[in-house]
N, C-alpha and C positions, 0 to 999 in steps of 0.2 A: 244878832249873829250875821256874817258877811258868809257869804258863798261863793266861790269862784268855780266859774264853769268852762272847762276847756271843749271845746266845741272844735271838729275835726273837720266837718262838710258842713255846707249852711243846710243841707235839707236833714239833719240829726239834732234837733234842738232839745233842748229841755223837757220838754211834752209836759209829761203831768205832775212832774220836777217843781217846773214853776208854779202849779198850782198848790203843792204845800208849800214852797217859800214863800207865796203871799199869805198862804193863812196860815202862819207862822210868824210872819213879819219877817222874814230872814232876806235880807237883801244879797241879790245876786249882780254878780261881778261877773257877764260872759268877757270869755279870752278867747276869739277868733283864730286861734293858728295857724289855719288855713289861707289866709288873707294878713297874716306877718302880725300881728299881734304877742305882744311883747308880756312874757310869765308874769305873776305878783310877786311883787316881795315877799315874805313870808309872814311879814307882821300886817298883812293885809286881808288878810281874810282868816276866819276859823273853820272855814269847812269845802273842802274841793268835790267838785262833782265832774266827772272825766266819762265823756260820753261816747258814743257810736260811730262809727265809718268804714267804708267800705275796704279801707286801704289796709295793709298787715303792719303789726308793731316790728315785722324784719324789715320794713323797707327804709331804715336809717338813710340808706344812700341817696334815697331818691326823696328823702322828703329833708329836709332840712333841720326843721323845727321838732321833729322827733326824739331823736337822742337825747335834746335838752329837758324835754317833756318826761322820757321816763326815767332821766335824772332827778327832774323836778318834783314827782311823782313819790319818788323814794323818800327823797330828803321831809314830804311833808307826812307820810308814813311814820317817817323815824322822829318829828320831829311831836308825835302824839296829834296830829290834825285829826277832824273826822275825815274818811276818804269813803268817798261810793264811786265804784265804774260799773257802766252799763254795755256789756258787748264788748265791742273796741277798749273801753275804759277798763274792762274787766282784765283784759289780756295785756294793756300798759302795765296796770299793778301786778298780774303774776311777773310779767320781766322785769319790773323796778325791783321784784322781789327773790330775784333767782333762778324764777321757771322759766321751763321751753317753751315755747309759743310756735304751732306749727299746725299745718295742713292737717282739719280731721278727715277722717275716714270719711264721714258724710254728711252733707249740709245738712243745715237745718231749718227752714224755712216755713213761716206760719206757726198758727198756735196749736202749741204741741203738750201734754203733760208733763207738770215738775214733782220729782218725788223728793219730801225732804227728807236728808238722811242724817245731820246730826244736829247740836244744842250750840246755839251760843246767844248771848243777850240781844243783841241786836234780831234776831229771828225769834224772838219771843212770842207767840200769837200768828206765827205762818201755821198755816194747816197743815199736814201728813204730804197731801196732795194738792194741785191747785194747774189751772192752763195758763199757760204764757204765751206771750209773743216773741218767735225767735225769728233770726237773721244772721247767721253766721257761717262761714264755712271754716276757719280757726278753731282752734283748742288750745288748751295749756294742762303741764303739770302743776298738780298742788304744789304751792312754793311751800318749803321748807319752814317748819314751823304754823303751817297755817292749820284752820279745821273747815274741811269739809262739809259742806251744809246741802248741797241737793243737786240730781243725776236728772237726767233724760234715756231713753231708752237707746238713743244715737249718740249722748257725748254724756262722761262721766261726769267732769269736771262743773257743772253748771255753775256754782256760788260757794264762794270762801269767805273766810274772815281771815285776819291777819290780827292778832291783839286784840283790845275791845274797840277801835273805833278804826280798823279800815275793813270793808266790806265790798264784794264785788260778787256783778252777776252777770254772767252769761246773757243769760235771755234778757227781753224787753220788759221791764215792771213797769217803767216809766210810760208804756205805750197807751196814745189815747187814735182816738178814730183819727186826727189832723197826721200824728207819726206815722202810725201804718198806712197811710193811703200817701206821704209822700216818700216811705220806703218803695214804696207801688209801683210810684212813678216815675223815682230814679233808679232804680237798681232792678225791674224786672228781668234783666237780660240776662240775670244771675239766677233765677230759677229753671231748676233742672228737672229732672222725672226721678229723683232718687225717692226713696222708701217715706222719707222727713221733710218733704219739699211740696207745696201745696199750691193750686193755682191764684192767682191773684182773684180770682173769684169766690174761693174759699175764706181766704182771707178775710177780704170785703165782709164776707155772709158775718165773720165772727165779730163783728167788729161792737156789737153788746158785748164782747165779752171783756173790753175797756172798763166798764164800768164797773165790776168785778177784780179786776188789780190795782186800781186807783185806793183802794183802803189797805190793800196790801202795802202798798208804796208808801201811807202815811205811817204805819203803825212799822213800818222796817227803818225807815227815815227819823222818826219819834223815838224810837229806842236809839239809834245810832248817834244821835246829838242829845240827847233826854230833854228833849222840847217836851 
């Protein structure tokens, strides 16, 4: 299997991504966007992984490589690919897919509680409950046609499915101690004092709690491609 990974900022990488596609054997295809890196063809990869950044899926105008991104995003949606976004990735695929993408109410920052709320194959083996790593100040509507799979107590929307193989989440699954400490490092200046917003010391403190979503990640990934 080939993976292609759009990658939005160099400090948003793969994290713990790359640790199932080596023990998977699933070869990964990063696509820099950020630094002008040019989409795949479509016969080139079987499975896109669309990750994190700080930037909003509104800002077509000022980013260049955007629009073709959540063009490109649709067409491999439509086209039966596996799709997983994380964060940023999560809110490309509601807009590929129809939905609003817009200013939540309130950030989200740090590891916070995920409640799942519905069934689909690919969430097979997620628990009721479980802590994530989040980073977001966006939200999105359910696109049209999708099912809803799990809330926060600050953002409904946390994780959809689209069909049986695109899937997208909100929070950070993929987060290992290397992502969250250099979420830490670039983007503190983005935590606030809101109800959801945690100090980067808190953070730090959880950072056992990596080891904890990493099987999460393999057994939602596992089901998504049936590796």
């Amino acid at each position: 299997m080939r993976m292609a990974v759009l990658q939005h900022v160099p400090f948003e990488g793969p994290a713990a991504i790359a640790d199932w596609a080596a023990a998977r054997q699933v070869e990964m295809m990063p696509v820099h966007l950020y630094r002008g890196d040019a989409l795949p063809a479509a016969d080139a990869f079987d499975m896109l992984t669309v990750m994190g950044g700080p930037m909003s899926v509104n800002d077509e105008a000022q980013l260049a490589w955007l629009a073709p991104e959540i063009a490109f995003v649709r067409e491999a949606i439509g086209a039966g690919k596996a799709v997983f976004g994380a964060c940023l990735g999560a809110q490309v695929m509601a807009k590929a897919l129809g939905a609003k993408v817009y200013r939540a109410a309130q950030k989200e920052i740090g590891w916070l509680p995920v409640t799942r709320t519905g069934v689909h194959p690919a969430f097979e083996g997620v628990p009721a409950s479980f802590t994530a790593f989040h980073w977001h100040g966006e939200t999105f509507d359910l696109p049209a046609g999708g099912t809803h799979l799990a809330e926060t107590s600050g953002t409904c929307n946390q994780a959809f499915a689209f069909g049986r193989r695109a899937l997208g989440f909100q929070f950070h699954i993929e987060a290992n101690e290397a992502s969250v400490k250099s979420l830490i490092e670039n983007c503190a200046d983005e935590i606030g004092t809101g109800p959801f917003e945690q100090t980067p010391e808190t953070m730090l403190a959880g950072l056992p709690r990596c080891a904890d979503l990493t099987p999460l990640l393999f057994r939602v990934l596992d089901n998504l491609t049936g590796a």
